[in-house]
N, C-alpha and C positions, 0 to 999 in steps of 0.2 A: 743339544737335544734334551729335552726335559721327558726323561721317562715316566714316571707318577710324580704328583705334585706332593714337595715332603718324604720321599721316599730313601730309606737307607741301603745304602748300596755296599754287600759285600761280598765277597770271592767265595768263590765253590769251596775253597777250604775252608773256609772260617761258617759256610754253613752248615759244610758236611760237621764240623766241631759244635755247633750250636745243634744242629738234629734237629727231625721234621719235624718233632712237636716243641720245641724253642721256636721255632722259626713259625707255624700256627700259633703258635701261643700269643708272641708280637703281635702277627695278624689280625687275632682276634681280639687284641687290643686296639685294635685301629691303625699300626704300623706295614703299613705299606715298603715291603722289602725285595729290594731287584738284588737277583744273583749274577754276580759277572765272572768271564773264566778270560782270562788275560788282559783284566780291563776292559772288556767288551759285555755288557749284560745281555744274557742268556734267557733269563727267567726271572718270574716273578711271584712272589708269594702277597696275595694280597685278600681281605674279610670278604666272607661273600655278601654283606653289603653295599662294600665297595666293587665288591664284582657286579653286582646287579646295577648299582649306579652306572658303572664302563657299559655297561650291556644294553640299558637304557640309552644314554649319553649313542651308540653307535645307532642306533633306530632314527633317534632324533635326526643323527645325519643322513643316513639312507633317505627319510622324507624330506629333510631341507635340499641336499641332491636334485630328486624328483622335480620339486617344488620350482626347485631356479632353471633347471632343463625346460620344465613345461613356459614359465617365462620367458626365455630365451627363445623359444623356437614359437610362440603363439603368437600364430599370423589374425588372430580374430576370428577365423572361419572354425565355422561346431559342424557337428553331422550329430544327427539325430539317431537315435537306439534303433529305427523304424530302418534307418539304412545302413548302420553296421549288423544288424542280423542279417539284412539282405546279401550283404556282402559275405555271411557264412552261411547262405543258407539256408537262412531257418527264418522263424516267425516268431511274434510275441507269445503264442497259445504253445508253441511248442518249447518254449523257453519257459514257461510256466509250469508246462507239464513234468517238466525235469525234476525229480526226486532233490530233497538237500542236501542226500547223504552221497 
């Protein structure tokens, strides 16, 4: 299993011994650091660049998801906005009327 790509991997002792800001320090150097407690990693210390990339990178999936679902299930038949309001109810003027906030 490939935790981060490039990432160093060391035991809760050797980080508790390295200390949070060793261990941000790396980070903020670009080092992407997985902690593991019995050979099994735990946690991860990584830039929040790289975090905002991972956090990006997870949207992208959430839409690609969406994206092959709506593929897979598209029989070719649409409904019109005219007949999903009808179906809750309501109308074009009163779906207008709807405040943004």
């Amino acid at each position: 299993m490939v935790l981060l790509h490039d990432s160093r991997v060391v035991s809760v002792t050797d980080a508790t011994r390295r200390g949070v800001s060793g261990l941000v320090c790396d980070a903020e150097h670009g080092e992407d650091i997985v902690v593991a407690r019995h050979s099994k990693p735990v946690a991860a210390v990584v830039s929040m660049r790289r975090f905002s990339e991972l956090q990006a990178l997870e949207e992208d999936l959430r839409d690609l998801v969406v994206v092959l679902a709506r593929v897979a299930t598209d029989s070719g038949r649409r409904t019109s906005l005219d007949d999903v309001l009808a179906a809750f109810e309501t109308n074009r003027a009163e779906l207008e009327a709807l405040d943004d906030h």
